[in-house]
Every structure is written in C-alpha cells, then in structure tokens.
C-alpha positions as CSV (number, residue, x, y, z in Angstrom):
1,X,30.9,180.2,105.6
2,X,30.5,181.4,109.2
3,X,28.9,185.2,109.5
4,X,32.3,187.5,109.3
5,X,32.8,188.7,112.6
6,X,32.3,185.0,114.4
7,X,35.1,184.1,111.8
8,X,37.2,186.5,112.3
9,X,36.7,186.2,116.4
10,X,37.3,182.4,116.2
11,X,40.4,183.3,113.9
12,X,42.0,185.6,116.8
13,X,40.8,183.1,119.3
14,X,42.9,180.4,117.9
15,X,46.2,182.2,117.5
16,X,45.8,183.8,121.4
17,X,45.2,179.6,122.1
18,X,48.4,178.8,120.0
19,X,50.6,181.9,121.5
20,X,49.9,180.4,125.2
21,X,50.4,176.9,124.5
22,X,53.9,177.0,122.9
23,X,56.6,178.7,124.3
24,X,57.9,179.5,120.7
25,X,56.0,179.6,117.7
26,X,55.6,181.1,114.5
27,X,51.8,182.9,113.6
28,X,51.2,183.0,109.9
29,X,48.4,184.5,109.4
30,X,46.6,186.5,107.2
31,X,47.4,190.3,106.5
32,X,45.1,192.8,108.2
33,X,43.1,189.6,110.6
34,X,44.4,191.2,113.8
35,X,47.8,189.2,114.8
36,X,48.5,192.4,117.0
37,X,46.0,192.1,119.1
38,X,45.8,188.5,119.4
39,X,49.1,188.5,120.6
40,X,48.6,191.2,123.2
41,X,46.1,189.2,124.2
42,X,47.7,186.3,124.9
43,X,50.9,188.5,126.2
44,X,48.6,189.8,129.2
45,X,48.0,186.3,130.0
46,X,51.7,185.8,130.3
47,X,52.6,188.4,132.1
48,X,50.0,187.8,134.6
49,X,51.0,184.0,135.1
50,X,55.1,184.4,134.1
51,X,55.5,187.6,135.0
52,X,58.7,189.2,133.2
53,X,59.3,191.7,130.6
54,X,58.1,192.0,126.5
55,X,59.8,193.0,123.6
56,X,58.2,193.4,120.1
57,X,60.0,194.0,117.5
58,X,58.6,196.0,114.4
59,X,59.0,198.5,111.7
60,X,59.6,202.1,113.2
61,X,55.8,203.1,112.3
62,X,54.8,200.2,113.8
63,X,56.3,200.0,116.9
64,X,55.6,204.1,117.5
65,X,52.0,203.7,116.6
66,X,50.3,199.9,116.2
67,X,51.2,198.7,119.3
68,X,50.5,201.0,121.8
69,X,47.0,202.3,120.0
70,X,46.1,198.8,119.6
71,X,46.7,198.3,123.5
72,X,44.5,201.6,124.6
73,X,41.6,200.5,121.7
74,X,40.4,196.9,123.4
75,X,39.3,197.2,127.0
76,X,40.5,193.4,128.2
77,X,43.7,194.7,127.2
78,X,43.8,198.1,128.0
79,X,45.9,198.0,131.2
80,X,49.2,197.1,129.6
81,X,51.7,199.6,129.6
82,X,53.2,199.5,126.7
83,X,56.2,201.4,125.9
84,X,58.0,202.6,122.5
85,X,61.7,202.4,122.3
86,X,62.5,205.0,119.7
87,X,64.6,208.2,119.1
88,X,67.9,209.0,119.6
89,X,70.1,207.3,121.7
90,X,69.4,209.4,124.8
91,X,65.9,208.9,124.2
92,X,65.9,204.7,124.2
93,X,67.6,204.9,126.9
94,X,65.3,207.3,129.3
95,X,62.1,204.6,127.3
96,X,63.6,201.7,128.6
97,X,63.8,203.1,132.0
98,X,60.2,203.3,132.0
99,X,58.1,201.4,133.8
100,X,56.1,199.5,131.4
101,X,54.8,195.6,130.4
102,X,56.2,195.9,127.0
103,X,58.7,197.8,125.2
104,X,58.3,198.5,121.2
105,X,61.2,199.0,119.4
106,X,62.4,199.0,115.4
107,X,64.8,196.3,114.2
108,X,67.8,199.1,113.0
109,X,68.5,199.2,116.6
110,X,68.8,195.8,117.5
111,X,72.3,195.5,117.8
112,X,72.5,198.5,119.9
113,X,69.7,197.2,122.3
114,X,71.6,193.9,122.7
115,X,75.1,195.8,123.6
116,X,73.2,198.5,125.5
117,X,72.1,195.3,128.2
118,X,75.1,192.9,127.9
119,X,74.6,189.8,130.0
120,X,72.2,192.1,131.6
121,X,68.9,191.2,128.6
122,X,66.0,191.4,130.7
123,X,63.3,190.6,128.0
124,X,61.9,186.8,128.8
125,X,59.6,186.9,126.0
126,X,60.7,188.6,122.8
127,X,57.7,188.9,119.7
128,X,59.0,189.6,116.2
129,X,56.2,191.6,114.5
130,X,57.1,191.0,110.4
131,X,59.3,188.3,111.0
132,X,60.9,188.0,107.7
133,X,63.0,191.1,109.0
134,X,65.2,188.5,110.2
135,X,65.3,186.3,107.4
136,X,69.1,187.2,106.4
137,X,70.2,185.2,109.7
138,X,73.8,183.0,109.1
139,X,75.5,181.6,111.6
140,X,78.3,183.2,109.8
141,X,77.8,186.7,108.3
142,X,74.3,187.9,107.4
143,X,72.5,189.9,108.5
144,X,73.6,192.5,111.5
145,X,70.3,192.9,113.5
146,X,69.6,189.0,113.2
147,X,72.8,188.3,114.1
148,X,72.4,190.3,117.0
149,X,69.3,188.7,118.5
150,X,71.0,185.7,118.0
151,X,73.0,186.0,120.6
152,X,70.5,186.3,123.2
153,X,67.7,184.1,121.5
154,X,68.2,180.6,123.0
155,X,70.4,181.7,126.1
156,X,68.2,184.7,127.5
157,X,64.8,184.6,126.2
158,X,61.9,182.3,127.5
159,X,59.3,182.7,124.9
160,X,59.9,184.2,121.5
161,X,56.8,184.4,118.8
162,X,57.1,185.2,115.0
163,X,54.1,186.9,113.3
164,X,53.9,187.6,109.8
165,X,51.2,187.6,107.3
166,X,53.4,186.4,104.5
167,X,56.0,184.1,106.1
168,X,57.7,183.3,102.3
169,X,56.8,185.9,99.7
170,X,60.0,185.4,98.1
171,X,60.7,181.7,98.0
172,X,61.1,178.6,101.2
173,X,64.7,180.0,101.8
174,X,62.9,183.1,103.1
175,X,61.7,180.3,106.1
176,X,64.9,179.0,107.8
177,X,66.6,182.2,109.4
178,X,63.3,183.1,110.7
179,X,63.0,179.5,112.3
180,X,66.5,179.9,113.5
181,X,65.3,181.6,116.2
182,X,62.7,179.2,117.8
183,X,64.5,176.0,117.7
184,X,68.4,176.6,116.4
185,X,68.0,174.9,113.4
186,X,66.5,171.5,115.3
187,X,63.7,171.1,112.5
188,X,65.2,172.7,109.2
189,X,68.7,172.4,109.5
190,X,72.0,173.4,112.0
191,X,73.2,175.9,108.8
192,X,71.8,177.5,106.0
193,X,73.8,175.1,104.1
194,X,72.4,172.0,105.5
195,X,69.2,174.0,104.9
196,X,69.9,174.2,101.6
197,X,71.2,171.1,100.9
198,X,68.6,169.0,102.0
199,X,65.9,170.4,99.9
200,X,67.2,172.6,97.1
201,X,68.9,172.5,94.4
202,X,71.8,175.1,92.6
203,X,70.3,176.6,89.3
204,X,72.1,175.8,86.4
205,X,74.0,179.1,86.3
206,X,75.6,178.3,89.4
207,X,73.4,181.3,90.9
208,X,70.3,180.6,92.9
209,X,68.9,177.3,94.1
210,X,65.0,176.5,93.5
211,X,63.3,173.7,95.9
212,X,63.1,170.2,94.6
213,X,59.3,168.9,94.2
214,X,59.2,167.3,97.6
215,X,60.8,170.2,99.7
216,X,57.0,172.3,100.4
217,X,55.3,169.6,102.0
218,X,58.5,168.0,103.5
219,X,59.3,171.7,105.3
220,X,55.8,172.2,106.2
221,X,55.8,168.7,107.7
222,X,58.7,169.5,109.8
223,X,57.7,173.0,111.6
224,X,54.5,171.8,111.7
225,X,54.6,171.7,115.4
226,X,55.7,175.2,116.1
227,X,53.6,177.0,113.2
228,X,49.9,178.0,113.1
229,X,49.1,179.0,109.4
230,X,45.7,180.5,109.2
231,X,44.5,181.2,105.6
232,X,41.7,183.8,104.7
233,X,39.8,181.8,102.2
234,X,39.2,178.8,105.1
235,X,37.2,181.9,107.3
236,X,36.3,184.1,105.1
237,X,34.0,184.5,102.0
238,X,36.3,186.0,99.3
239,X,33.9,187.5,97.7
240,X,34.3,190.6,100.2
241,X,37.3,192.5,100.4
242,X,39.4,192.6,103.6
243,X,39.3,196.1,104.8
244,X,42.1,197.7,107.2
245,X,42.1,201.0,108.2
246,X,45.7,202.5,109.0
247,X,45.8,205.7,111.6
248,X,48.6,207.9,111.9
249,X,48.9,211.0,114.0
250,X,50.0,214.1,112.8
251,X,53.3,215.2,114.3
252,X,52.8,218.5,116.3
253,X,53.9,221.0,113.9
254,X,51.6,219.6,111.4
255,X,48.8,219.5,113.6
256,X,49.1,222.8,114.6
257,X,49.1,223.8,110.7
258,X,45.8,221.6,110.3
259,X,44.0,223.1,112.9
260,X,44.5,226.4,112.0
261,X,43.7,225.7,108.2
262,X,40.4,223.5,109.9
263,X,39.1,226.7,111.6
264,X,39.1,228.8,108.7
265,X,37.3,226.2,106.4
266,X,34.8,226.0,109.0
267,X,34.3,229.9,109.3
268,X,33.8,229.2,105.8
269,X,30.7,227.0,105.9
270,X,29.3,228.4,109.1
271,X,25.9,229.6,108.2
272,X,26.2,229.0,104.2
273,X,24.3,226.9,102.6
274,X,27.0,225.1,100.4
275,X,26.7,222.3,97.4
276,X,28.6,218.8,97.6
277,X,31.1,220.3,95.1
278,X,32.1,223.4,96.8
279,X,31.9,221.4,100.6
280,X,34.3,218.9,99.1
281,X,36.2,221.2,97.4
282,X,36.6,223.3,101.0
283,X,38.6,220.3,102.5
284,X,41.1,219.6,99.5
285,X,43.7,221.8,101.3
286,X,43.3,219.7,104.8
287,X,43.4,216.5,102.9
288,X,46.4,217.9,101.3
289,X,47.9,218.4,104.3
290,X,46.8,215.4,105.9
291,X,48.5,213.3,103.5
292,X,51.9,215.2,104.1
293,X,52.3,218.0,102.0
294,X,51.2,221.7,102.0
295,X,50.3,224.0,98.4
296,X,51.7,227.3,98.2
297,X,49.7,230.5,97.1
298,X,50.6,231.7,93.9
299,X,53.0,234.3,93.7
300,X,51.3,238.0,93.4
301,X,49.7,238.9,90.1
302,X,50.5,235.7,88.4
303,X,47.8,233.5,89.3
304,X,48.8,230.7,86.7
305,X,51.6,229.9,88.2
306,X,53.0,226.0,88.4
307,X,51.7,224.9,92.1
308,X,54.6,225.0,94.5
309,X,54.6,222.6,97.6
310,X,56.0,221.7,100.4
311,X,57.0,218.7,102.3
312,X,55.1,218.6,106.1
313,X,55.1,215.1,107.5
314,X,56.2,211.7,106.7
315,X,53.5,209.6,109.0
316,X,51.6,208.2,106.0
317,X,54.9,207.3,104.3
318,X,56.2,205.5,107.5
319,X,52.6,203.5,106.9
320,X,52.5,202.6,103.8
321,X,56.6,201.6,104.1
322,X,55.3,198.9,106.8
323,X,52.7,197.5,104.4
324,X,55.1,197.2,101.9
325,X,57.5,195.5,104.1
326,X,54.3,193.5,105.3
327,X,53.5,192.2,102.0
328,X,57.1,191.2,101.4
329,X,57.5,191.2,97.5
330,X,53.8,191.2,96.7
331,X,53.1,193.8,94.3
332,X,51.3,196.8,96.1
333,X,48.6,198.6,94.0
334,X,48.8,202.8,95.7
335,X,45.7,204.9,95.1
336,X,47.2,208.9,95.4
337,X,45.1,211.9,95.2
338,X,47.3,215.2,94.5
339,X,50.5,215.8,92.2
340,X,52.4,216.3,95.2
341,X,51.7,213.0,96.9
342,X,52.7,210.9,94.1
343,X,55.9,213.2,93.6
344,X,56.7,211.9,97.5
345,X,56.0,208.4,96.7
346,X,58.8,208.2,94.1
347,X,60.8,209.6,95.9
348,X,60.4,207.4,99.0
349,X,60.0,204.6,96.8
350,X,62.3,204.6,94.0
351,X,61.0,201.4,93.1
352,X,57.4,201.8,91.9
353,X,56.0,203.0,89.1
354,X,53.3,205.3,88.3
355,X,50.0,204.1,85.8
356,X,50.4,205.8,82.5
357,X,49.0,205.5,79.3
358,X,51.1,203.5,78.3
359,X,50.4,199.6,77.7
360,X,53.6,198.1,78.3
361,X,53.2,199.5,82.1
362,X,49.7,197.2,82.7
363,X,51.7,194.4,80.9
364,X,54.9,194.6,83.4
365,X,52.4,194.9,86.4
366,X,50.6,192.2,85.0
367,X,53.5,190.1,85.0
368,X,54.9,191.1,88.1
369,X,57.9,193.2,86.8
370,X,56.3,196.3,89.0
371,X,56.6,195.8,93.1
372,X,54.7,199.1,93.1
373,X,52.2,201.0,91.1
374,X,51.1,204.5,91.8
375,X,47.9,204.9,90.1
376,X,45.0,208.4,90.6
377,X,41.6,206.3,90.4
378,X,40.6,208.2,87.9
379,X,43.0,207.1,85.7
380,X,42.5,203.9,86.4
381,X,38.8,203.5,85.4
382,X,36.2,201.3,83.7
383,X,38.1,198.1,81.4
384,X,41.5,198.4,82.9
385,X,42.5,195.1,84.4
386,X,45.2,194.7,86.8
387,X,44.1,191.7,88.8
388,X,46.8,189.5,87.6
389,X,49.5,191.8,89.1
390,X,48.6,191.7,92.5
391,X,45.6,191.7,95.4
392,X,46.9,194.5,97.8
393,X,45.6,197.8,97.2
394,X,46.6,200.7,99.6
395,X,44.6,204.4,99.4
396,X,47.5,206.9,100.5
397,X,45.2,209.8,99.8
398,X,41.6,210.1,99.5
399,X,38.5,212.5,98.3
400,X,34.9,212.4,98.3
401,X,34.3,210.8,95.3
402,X,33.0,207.5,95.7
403,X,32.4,206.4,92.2
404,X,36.8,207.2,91.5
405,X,37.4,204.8,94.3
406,X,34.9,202.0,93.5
407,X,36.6,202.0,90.4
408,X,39.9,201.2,91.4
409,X,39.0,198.7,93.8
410,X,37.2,196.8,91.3
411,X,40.8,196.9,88.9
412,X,41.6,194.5,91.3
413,X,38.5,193.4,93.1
414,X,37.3,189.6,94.2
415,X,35.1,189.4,91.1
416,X,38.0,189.8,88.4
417,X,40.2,187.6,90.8
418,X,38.3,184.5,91.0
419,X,37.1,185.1,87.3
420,X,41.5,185.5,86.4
421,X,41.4,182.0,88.6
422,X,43.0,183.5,91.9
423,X,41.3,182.2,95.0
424,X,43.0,184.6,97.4
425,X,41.6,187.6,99.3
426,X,41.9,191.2,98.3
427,X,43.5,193.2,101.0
428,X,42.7,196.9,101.1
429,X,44.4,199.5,103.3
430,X,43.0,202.8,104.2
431,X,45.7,204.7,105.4
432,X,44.0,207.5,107.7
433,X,45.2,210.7,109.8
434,X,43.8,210.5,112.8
435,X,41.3,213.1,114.1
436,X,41.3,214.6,110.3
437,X,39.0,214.9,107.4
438,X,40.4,211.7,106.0
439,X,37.8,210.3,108.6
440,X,35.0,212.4,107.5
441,X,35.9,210.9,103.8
442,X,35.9,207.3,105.3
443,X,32.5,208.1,106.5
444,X,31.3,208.9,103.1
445,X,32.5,205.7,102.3
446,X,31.1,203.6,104.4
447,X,27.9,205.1,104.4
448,X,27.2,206.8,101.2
449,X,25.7,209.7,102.9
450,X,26.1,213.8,100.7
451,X,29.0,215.7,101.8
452,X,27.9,218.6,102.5
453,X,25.6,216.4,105.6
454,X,29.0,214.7,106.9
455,X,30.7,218.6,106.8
456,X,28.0,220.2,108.4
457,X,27.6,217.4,111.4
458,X,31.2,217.5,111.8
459,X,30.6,221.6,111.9
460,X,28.4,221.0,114.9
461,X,30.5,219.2,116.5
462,X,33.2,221.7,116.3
463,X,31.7,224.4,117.5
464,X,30.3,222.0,120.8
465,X,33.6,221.2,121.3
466,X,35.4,224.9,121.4
C-alpha cells in the first residue's frame, strides 16, 4: 500500500487527468478524498484554455462554504473567483452580476436560474457536486430542478461533470437520470422505461423492480467510458480511518455572542493556575454555542431549575444535512455532546433515532432500519457493537475527553469492520466552527497534549492578538 499522502495525491491527480480529458464525465469517488478540489483544479485549467463561465451545483452549505474556502485554502488555485449564488431573489441576482470564474449555487433554485437567463445561459461548463440530486430526472414528469437543467444540458452547456461519492446508495435506478445529463440516454437508455426494461425486472407485487443478475456489470460496461470510479480500499490501508474535518463559520450575531462569552472565559484563566477539569469545564458554554445553541441562567433563587435554551445558529446543521445527503441512504452514526444539541437534531432530522438502552434500537441499526442514530459517546462505550449498521460517523459536538471519543469510533472502527467481514473504509467527519474552541478540542485530539496547556497557549495568543 503506497504511504497515505502519495495515495491520496495520485488519487486527486487522476480525477483532475479524467475532468480535462472528457468533456462530460461522472467522478465517483470516495467520500471525504478531495473531489472538490480536484475539480477546481482541473476547472482553472479550463478556464485558462476554454475560457467561459462555471456553475457548480451543490447543497446550500456546500455551495456558501466548500467551494469558495476550498478555492482560498490551495495556493495553485487560489486566484479563482469564485462566487455563491444564494439568498433571496434580489440577492442571486446582484451574485450573478459579479464578476467571478465560478458561480455556486443550491439545486432548489434551479429552475429559477434557468428562467432567470432564458436563451441567454451563459454557463459553458456546469459541475454537479452530489449528483444523485438529480436522480429523479423523466423525460416526462420527475423531478422539477432536473427537469430544469435539462433543458439547457445538451443545447447550452460545453462540459458538464458529476461528482458524487456514492453514485447508487439506493439501487442501479439511482444511475440513469444522473447519466441523462452527459449523454441523453446514448449508453443506458432514451427513457427511464427503456432503462428499465432492459435490465430490470417488476417485483412480484407489481411495486418496485430489482436488477436481473447480469444488469451490474452490463451497466458498468456501458458508462464505462464516461465514469472514473475510484475506490478507497485500492489506495488506502483500511485499517486507518478516513478523517474529514467540516468548518463552518459562525453567522455574525453568533459570533459576536461567542466573542464576548470568549473574553470573559479568558479573564477567567488569566493568571490562575487551573486543573484539566475546571479548564475544560471553562469552555462548555463556548462549545455550547459553537454547536448552535445557547443555556440560560437559572431563574433567581431557584438554582435547580430544568436548563432552558435557546436556538442560535443552524451552520452545523446545514453540515451535517450535506453529509447526510452525501452518504445517500447510508446509515449516519452522530456523536452529540449537550441535551440541547440532540433536541435540535430531531427536530431537523425527524428521521433518526437516538441510542438508548434499549436493545431492539442496536438490533434495528444493525439491520439498517435506522438512517440515523444520535448517540452521546459515553453512552455508547466499551462492548457495544454497531459496525454492522453502518461505517460513517459524524461528531456534531465535541469535548475534551479523549477516552469518550475513542470509544465511539471504535463502535464502528476498521477493526470490528473487517473482523464483521466489511472491507470498506470508515469515514469520520469532524464538523468544526471555525476560529472556535472546537479547534482547540481537535488539537487535543490530534495530539493528546493536557488541556489546560492548549487553553493557556491559546490564552497567549489572545492577548498578542488584542
């Protein structure tokens, strides 16, 4: 196995090499291996020898926030301007005035975009970040947005490139309206129907159709031409976990609240000598915070009152929606810290459940009945197994203790994998405010070193900076 970062170098190399060499193509590549900027890469070759205008297409967190950091965090690519197309109405329209290389923008207001320019499109290369967002295309009903960018997709666009790290969670039908929109149906079929047809079969209920033993290899076969599939386990060694880390920035109100909450914990250790426990225990309300949601004091005079709450900021929700979306019907494993964050996670996901005591809740993850499981690491500790229900796991909140997090990992980890008999990677997300104590908690984890050491440098550094 080639030493990790070669591998995953030569991993990116290979889709910028594919990206430039067909005009449309499909990238199926591992989650969290860096398709974003491998395909800006390869966009800034484009634009320099085409010329034109980009669109990417992407969940609304995505297209605020991925894009453009990813652009401003590699220098070879850190001239393109690159341009969200977000907001109201008023507000897309004053984006796409802009001068910019590419222009970001969230697949609810695709239809709009296409009315907006008419016969007027002037995106020559269009990138469709989580492809399977258009997998409801018909030629005949479907879905709205796909239908849309159909329109436009073989009459106004030059170059149009899929990326998606799960191209079929859900079955090979997932496959063809995506395809659609590189070659009209040439390799899978004109309609869905032919589509369907030709390789499937109608369930015996008259509902459904499952794929007849030859269709995999058949359909594979035929996009063969126009698809790079890149899979982990050929680069990677499995035993190692991959590891993304998720920023999202505070919106201005709640960074205002979080750097006023900040200076006070820092008055607060200035010249005190302080143990790990009460350092940690300093930052809960800024992790709090930085996770979405505020604690209220108590009420005068009854100090046992239940916690109150409030709601802040939704970033960290937006992120973990575009994993979700990313892992397309993969079950997602969600680390939470505080009551309140798991009380906003059912509520933004109605669909998960949370880890109880309760054994017939392991069994239906286990068995894929859960798409989402909530679980606080420290409930899910040493003999649990949950390696069967899925390989994602996402930390929405986190806190200093390492042992709490090691321990939910490993519920899931690349030992009890390949000892269950999965060879497939384990994907972990570390979804991180930016320019918060999440990053000073990060740093604990990645190098193991006492709290109180990472609050004090971090101390330091705030009082140069003032």
């Amino acid at each position: 196995m080639t030493e990790p970062k070669l591998a995953l170098r030569r991993y990116q190399e290979l889709m910028v090499e594919y990206a430039l060499g067909h005009k449309r193509c499909a990238l199926f590549a591992g989650m969290g291996l860096g398709k974003t900027v491998s395909t800006l890469t390869a966009l800034s070759t484009i634009l320099t020898l085409e010329g034109g205008k980009v669109l990417v297409l992407a969940p609304k967190r995505v297209a605020q926030s991925t894009w453009p950091f990813e652009a401003k965090k590699w220098e070879h690519i850190r001239h393109l301007r690159v341009m969200p197309v977000l907001g109201s109405a008023t507000e897309r329209r004053d984006a796409l005035r802009q001068d910019a290389d590419i222009y970001t923008m969230n697949y609810d207001n695709l239809v709009w975009l296409v009315e907006h320019y008419g016969d007027a499109w002037p995106f020559t290369v269009v990138v469709a970040d989580e492809s399977t967002r258009l997998k409801s295309f018909r030629l005949r009903q479907g879905g709205k947005r796909a239908q849309a960018l159909a329109k436009v997709a073989h009459t106004k666009i030059e170059r149009f490139i899929l990326l998606t790290g799960t191209p079929a969670p859900n079955g090979l039908l997932d496959l063809w309206g995506q395809t659609w929109m590189l070659d009209a149906g040439q390799r899978l079929g004109r309609s869905f129907t032919a589509f369907k047809d030709r390789w499937f079969v109608t369930s015996y209920d008259g509902f459904g159709s499952s794929p007849q033993a030859h269709a995999q290899a058949e359909i594979q076969a035929a996009l063969g031409d126009i698809c790079l599939t890149l899979d982990p386990k050929d680069w990677f060694d499995l035993n190692d976990p991959i590891v993304t880390n998720l920023y999202v920035d505070l919106p201005r109100e709640a960074r205002k609240l979080y750097k006023d909450m900040e200076k006070q914990m820092f008055l607060e250790l200035d010249g005190h000598e302080v143990e790990a426990f009460s350092a940690a225990a300093k930052t809960q309300k800024l992790l709090q915070l930085a996770n979405g949601s505020l604690y209220l004091p108590p009420p005068d005079g009854i100090p046992k009152a239940v916690k109150e709450w409030r709601p802040v900021h939704e970033a960290k929700l937006d992120a973990l929606d575009s994993i979700i979306a990313e892992a397309n019907g993969m079950p997602v494993l969600v680390a939470y810290h505080f009551v309140s964050d798991l009380a906003r996670l059912k509520a933004a996901f109605p669909q998960g459940r949370q880890l109880d005591a309760n054994s017939k809740t392991i069994a239906d993850w286990n068995a894929g009945k859960i798409p989402i499981l909530f679980a606080h690491p420290q409930s899910a500790g040493h003999g649990l197994n949950l390696q069967d229900g899925g390989n994602i796991l996402v930390f929405f909140g986190h806190n200093w203790n390492l042992e709490d997090r090691l321990q939910i990992i490993e519920r899931i980890g690349p030992v009890r994998q390949l000892q269950a008999g999965y060879n497939r990677p384990v994907y972990i997300y570390n979804i991180l405010a930016r320019d918060t104590v999440d990053e000073l908690v990060l740093e604990r984890v990645q190098t193991k070193r006492e709290v109180q050491d990472i609050l004090l440098d971090a101390l330091n550094r705030h009082k140069r900076n003032r």
